[in-house]
Structures are given as structure tokens and as C-alpha cells.
Biopython code that builds the backbone (N, CA, C, O; Angstrom):
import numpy as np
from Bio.PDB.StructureBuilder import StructureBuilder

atoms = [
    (1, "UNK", "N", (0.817, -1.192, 0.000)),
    (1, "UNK", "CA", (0.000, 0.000, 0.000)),
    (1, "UNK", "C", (0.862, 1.258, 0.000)),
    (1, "UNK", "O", (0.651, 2.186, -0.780)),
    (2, "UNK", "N", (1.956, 1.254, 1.008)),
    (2, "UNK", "CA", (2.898, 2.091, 0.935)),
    (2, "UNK", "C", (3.461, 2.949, -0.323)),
    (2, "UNK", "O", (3.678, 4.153, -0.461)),
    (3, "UNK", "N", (3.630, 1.648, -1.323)),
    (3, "UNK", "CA", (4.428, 1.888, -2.144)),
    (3, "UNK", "C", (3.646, 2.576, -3.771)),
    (3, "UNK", "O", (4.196, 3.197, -4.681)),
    (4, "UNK", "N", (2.343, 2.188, -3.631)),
    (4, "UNK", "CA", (1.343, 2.741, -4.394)),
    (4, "UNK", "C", (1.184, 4.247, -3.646)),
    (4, "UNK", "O", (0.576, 5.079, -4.320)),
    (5, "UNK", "N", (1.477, 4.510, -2.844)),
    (5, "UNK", "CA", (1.330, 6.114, -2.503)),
    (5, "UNK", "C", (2.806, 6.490, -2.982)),
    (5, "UNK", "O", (3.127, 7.677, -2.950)),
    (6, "UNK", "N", (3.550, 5.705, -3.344)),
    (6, "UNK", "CA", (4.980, 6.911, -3.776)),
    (6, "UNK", "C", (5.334, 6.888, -5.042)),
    (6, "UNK", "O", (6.457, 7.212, -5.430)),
    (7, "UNK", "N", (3.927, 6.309, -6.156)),
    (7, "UNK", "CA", (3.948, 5.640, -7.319)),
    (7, "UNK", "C", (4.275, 7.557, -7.983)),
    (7, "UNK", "O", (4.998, 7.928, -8.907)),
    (8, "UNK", "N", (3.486, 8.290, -7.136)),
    (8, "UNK", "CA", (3.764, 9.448, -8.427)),
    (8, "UNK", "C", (4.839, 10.366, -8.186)),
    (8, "UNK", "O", (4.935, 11.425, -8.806)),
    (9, "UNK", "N", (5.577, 10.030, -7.387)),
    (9, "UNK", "CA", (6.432, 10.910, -6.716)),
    (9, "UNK", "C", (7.986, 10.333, -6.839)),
    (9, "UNK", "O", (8.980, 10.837, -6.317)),
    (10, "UNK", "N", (7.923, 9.022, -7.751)),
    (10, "UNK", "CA", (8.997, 8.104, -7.968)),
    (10, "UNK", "C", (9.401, 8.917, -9.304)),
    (10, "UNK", "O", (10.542, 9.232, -8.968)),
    (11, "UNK", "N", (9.251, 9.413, -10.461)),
    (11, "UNK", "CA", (9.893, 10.014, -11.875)),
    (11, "UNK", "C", (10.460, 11.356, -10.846)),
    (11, "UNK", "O", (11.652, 11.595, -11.038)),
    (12, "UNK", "N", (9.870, 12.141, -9.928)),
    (12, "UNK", "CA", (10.786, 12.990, -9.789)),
    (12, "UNK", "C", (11.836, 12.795, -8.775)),
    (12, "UNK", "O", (12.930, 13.263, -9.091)),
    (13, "UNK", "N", (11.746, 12.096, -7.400)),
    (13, "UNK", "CA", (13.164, 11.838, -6.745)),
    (13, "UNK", "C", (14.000, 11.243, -7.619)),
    (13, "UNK", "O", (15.147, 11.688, -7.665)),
    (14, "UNK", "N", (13.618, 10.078, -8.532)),
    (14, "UNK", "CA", (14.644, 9.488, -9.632)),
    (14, "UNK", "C", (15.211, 10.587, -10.214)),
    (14, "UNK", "O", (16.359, 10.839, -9.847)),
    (15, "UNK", "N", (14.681, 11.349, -11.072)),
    (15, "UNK", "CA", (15.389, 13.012, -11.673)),
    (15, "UNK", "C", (16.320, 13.025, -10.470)),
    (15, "UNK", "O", (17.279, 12.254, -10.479)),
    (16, "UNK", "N", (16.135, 13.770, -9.522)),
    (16, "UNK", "CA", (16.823, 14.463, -8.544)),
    (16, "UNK", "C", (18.049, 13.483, -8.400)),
    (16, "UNK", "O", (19.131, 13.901, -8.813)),
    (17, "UNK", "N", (17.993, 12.366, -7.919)),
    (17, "UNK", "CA", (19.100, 11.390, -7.557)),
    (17, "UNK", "C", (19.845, 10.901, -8.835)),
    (17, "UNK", "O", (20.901, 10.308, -8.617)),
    (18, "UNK", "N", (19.352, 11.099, -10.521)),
    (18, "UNK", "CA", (20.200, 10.689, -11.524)),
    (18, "UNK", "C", (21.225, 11.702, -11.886)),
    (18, "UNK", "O", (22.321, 11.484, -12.403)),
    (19, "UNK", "N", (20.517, 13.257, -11.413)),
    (19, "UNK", "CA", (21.173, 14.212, -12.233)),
    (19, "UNK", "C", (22.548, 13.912, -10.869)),
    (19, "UNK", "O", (23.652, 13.426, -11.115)),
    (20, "UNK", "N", (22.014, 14.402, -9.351)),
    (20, "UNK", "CA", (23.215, 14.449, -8.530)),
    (20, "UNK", "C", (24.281, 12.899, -8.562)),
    (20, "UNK", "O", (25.378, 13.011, -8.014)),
    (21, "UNK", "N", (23.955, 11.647, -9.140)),
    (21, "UNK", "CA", (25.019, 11.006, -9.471)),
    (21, "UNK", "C", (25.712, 11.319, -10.470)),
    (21, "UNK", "O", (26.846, 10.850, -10.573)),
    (22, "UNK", "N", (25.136, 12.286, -11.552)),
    (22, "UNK", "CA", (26.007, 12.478, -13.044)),
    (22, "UNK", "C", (26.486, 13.779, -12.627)),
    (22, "UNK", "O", (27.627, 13.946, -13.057)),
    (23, "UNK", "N", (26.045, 14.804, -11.932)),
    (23, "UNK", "CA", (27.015, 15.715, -11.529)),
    (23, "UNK", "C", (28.406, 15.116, -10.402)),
    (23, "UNK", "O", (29.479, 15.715, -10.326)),
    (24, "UNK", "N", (28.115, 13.986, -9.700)),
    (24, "UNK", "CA", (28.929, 13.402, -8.598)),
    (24, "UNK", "C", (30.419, 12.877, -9.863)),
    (24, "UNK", "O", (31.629, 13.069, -9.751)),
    (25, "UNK", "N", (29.855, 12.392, -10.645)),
    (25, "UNK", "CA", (30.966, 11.691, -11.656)),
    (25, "UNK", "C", (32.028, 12.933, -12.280)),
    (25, "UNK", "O", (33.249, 13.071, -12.351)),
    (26, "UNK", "N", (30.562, 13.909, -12.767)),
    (26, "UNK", "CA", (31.832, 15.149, -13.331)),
    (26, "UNK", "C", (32.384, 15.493, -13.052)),
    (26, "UNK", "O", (33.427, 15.733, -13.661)),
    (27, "UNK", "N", (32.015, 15.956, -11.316)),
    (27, "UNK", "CA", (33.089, 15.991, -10.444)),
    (27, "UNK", "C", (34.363, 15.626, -10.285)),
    (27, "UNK", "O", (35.239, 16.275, -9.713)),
    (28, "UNK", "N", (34.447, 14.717, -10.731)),
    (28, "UNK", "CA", (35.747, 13.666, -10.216)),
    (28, "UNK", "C", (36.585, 13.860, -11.907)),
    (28, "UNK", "O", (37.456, 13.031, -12.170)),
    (29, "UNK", "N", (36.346, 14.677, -12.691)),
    (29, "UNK", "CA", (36.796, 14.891, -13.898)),
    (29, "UNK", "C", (37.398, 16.296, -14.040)),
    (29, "UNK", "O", (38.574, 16.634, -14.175)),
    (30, "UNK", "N", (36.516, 16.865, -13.987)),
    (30, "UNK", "CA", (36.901, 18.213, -14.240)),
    (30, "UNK", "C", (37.597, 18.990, -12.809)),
    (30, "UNK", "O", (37.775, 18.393, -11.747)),
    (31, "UNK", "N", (37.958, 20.533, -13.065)),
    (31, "UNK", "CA", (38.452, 21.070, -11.877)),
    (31, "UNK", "C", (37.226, 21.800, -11.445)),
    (31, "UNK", "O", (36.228, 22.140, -12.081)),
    (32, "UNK", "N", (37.603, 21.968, -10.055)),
    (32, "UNK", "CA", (36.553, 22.557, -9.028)),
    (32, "UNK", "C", (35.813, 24.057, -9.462)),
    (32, "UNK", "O", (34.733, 24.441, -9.013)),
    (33, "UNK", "N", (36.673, 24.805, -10.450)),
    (33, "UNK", "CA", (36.203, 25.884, -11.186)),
    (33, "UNK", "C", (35.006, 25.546, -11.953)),
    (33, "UNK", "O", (33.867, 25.897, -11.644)),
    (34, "UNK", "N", (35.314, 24.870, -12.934)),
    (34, "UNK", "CA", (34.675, 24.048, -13.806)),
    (34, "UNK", "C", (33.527, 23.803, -13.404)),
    (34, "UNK", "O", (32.513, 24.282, -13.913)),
    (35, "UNK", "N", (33.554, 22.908, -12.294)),
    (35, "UNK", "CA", (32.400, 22.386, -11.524)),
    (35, "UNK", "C", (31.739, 23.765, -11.492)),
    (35, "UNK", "O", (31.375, 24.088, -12.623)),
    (36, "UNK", "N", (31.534, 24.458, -10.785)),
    (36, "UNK", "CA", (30.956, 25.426, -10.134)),
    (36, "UNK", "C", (30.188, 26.386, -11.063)),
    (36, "UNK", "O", (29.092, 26.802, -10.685)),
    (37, "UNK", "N", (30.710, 26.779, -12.299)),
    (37, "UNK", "CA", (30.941, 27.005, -13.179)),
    (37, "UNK", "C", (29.360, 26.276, -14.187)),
    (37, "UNK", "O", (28.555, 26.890, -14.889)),
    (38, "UNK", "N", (29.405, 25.382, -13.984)),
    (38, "UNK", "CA", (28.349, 23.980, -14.823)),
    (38, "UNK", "C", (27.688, 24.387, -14.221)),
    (38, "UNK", "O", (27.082, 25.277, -14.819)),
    (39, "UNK", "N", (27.145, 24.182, -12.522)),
    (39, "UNK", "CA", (26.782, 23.923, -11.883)),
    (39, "UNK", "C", (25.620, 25.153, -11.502)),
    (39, "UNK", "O", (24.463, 25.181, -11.082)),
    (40, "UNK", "N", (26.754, 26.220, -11.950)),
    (40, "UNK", "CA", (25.863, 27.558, -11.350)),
    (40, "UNK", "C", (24.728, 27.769, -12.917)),
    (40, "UNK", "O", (23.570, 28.187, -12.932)),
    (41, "UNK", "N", (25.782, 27.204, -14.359)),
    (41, "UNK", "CA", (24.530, 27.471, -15.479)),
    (41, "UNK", "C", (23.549, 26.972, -15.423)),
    (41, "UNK", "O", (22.474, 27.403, -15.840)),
    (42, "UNK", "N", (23.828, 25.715, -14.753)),
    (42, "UNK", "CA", (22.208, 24.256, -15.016)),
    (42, "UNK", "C", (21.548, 25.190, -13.822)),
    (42, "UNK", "O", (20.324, 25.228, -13.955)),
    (43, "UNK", "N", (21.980, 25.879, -12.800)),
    (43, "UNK", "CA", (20.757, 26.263, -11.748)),
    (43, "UNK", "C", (20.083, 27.673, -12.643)),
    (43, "UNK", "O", (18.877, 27.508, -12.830)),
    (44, "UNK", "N", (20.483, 28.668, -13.075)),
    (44, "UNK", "CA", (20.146, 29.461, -14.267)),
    (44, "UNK", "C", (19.192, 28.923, -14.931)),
    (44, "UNK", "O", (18.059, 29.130, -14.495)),
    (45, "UNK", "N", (19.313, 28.221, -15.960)),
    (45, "UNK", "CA", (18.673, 27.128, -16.853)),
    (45, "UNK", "C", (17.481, 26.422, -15.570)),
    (45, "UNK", "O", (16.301, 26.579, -15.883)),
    (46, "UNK", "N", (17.607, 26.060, -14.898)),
    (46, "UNK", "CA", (16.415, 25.586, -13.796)),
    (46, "UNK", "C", (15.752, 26.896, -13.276)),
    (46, "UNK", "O", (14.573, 26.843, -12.928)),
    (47, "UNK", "N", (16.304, 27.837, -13.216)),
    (47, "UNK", "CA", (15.416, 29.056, -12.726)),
    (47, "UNK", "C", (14.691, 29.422, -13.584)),
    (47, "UNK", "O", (13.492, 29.491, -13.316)),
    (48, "UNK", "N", (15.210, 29.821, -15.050)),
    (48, "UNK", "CA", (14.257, 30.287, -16.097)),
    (48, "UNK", "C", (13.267, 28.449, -16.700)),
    (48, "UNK", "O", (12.709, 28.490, -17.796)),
    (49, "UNK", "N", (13.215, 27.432, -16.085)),
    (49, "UNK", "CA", (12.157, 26.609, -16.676)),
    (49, "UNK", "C", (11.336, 26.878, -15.429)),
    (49, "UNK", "O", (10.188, 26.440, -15.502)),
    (50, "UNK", "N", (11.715, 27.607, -14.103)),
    (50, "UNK", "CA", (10.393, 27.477, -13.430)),
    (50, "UNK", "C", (9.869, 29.106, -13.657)),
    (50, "UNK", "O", (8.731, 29.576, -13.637)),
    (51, "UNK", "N", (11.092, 29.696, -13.863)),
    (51, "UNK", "CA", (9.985, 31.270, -14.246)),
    (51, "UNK", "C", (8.717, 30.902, -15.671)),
    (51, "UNK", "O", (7.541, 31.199, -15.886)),
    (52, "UNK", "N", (9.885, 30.038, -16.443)),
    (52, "UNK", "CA", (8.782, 29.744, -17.505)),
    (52, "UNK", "C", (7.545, 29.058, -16.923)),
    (52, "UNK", "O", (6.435, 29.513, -17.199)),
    (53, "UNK", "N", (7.655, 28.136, -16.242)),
    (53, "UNK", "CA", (6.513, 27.274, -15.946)),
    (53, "UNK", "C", (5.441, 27.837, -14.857)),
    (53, "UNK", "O", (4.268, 27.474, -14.775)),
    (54, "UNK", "N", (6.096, 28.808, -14.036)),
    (54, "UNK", "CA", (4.860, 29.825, -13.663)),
    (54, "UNK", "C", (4.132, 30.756, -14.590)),
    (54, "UNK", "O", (2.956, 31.054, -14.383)),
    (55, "UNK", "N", (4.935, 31.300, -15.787)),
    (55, "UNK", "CA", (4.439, 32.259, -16.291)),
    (55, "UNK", "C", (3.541, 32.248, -17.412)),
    (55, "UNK", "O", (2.544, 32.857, -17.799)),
    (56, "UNK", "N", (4.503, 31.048, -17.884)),
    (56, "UNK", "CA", (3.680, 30.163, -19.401)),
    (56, "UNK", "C", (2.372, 29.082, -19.048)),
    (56, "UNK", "O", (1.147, 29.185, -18.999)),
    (57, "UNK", "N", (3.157, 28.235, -18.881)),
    (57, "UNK", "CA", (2.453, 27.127, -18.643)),
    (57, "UNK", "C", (1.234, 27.193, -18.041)),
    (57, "UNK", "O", (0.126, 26.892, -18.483)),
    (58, "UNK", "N", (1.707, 27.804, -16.531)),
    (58, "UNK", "CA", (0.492, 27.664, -15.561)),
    (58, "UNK", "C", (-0.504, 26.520, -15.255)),
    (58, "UNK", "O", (-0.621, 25.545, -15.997)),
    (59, "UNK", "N", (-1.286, 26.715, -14.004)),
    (59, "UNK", "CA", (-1.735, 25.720, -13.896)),
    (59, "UNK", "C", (-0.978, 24.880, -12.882)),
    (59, "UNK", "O", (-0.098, 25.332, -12.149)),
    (60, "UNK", "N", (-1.374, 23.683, -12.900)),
    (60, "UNK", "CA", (-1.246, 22.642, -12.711)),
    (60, "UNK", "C", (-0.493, 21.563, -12.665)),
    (60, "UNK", "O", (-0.089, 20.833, -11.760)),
    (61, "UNK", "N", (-0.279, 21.632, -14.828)),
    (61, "UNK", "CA", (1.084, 21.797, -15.199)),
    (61, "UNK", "C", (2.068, 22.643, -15.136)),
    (61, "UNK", "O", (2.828, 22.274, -16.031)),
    (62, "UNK", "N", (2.543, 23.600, -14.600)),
    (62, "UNK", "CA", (2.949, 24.813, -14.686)),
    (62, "UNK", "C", (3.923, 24.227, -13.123)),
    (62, "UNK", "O", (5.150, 24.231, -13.014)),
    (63, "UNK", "N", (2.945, 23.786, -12.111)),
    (63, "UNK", "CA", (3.370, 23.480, -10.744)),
    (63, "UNK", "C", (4.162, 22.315, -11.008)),
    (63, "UNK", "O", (5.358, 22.436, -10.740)),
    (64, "UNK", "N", (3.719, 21.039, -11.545)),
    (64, "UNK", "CA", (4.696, 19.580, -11.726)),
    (64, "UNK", "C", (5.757, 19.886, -12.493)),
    (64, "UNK", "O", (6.879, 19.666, -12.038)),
    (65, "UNK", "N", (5.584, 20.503, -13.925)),
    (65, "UNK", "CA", (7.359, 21.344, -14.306)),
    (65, "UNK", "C", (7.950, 22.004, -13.460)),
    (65, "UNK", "O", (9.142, 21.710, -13.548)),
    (66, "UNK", "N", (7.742, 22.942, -12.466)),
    (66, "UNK", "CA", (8.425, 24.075, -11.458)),
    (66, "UNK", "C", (8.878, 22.486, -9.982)),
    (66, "UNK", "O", (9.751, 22.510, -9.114)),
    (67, "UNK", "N", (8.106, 21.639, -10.221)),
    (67, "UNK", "CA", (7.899, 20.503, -9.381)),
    (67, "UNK", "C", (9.958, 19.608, -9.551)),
    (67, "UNK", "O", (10.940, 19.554, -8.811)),
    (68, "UNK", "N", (9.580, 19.065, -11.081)),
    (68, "UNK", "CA", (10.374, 18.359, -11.382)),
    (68, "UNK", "C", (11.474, 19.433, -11.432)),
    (68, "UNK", "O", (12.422, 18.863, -10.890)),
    (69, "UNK", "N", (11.865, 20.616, -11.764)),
    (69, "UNK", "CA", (13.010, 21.271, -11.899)),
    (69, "UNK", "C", (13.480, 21.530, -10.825)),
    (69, "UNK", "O", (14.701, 21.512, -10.669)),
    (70, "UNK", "N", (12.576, 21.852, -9.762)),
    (70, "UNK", "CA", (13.447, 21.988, -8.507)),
    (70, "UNK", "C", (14.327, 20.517, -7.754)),
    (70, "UNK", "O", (15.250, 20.400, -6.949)),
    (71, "UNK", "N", (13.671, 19.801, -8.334)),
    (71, "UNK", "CA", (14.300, 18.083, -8.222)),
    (71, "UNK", "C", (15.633, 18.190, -8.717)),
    (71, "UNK", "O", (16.642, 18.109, -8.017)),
    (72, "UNK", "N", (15.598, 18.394, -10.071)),
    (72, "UNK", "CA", (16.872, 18.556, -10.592)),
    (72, "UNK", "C", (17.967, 19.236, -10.266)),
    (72, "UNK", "O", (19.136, 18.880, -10.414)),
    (73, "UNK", "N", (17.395, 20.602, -9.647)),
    (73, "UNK", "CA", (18.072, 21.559, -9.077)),
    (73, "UNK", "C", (18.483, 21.153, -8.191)),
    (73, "UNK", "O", (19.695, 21.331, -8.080)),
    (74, "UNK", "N", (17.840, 20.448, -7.143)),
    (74, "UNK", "CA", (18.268, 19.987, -5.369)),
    (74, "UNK", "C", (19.506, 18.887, -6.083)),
    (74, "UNK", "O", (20.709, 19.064, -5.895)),
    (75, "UNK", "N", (19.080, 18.035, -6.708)),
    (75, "UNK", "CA", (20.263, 17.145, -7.528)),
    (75, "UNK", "C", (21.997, 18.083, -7.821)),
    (75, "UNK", "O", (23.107, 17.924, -7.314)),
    (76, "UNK", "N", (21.541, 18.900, -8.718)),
    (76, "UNK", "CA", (22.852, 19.575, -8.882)),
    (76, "UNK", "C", (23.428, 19.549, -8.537)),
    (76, "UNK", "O", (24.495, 19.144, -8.997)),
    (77, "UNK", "N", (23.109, 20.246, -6.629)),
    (77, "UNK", "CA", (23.806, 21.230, -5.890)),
    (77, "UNK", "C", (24.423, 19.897, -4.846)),
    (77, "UNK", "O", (25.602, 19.771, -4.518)),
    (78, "UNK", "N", (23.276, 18.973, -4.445)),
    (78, "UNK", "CA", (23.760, 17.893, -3.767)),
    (78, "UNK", "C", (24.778, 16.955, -4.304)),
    (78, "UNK", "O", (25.381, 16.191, -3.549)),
    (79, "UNK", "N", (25.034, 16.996, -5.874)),
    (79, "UNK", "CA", (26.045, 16.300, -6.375)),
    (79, "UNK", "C", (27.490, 17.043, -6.795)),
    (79, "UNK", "O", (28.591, 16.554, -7.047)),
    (80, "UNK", "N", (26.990, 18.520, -6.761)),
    (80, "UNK", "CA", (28.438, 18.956, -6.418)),
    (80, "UNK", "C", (28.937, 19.530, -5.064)),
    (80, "UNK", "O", (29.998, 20.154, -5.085)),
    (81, "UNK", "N", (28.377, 19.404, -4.071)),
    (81, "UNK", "CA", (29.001, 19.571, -2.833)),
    (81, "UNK", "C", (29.653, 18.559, -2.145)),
    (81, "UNK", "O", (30.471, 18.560, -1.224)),
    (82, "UNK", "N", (29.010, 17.540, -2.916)),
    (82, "UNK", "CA", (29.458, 15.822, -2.498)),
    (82, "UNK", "C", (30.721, 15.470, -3.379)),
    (82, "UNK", "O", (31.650, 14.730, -3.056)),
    (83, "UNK", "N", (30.562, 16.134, -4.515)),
    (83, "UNK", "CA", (32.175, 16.102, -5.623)),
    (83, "UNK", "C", (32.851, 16.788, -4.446)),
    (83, "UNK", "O", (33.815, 16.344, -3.822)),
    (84, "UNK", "N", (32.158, 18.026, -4.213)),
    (84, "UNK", "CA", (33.481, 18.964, -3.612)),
    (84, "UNK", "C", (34.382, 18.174, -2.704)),
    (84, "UNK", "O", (35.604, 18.062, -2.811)),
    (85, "UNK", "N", (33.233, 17.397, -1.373)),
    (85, "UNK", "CA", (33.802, 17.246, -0.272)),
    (85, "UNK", "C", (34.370, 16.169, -0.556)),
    (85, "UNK", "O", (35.153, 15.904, 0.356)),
    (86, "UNK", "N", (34.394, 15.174, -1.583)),
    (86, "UNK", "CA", (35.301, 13.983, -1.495)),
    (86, "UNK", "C", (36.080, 14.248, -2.568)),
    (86, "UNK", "O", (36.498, 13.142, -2.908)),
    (87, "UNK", "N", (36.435, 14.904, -3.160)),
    (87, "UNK", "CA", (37.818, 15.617, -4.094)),
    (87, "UNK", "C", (38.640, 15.894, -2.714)),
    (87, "UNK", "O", (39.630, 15.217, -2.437)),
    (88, "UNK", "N", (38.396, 16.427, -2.281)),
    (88, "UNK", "CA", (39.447, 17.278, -1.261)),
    (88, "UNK", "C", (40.552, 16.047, -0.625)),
    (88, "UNK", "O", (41.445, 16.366, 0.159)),
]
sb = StructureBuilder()
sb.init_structure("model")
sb.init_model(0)
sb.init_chain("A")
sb.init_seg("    ")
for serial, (resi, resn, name, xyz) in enumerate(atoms, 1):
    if name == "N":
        sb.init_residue(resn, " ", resi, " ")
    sb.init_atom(name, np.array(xyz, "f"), 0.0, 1.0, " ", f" {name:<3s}", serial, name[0])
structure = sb.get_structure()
């Protein structure tokens, strides 16, 4: 029963946890500039899909896009602070 309540809420923690393992990898590639650098455009790029998705979209849909981007976003930031701290 549990698990049928987290049926719709499973595509976006997955987002969130794929992007912060593929930012966790770049990490370990590039330099810490670099990183930061990526890191700060994709949150840019996530700000203007939720300005878009309040402004355009709206709605409903408007909220599950602004929904899923902030997923992605929390991903980012959690996969490069986690590069950061285990680079060091």
C-alpha cells in the first residue's frame, strides 16, 4: 500500500538522484572551477524553466514542471558539494 502512494512521486526523486550522481561523476573529472561554473549554469537554466513554468504554462502543469526542476536543481547542488567534499 505504501508503495502505491509513492507511485507518483517516484519520476521525480529518480530526476533528482540521476542528475546528482552524473554531476557526482563530473566531479571527479573536471576542476573545481569548472564544476561550479556547470553547476551555477544548469541552476540558471532551472530558474528560467520554473519562471517559464509559472508564467507560461500555468496551472497545474505549470506546478509539476516548477515541481520536477526543482528536483533537478536539489540534484545539482547535492552532487556537487558531495564532488566537492570527497575531491578534497
Amino acid at each position: 500500500m505504501d508503495a502505491l502512494m509513492l507511485e507518483g512521486w517516484t519520476p521525480i526523486l529518480l530526476i533528482g538522484i540521476v542528475v546528482a550522481i552524473i554531476i557526482f561523476f563530473i566531479s571527479r573529472k573536471i576542476s573545481r572551477k569548472a564544476l561550479f561554473l556547470t553547476s551555477i549554469v544548469l541552476s540558471l537554466v532551472g530558474v528560467g524553466i520554473v519562471i517559464y513554468s509559472r508564467e507560461v504554462v500555468g496551472g497545474w502543469d505549470g506546478i509539476g514542471l516548477a515541481v520536477v526542476t526543482l528536483s533537478g536543481f536539489l540534484g545539482i547542488w547535492v552532487g556537487t558539494i558531495s564532488g566537492v567534499i570527497i575531491k578534497k
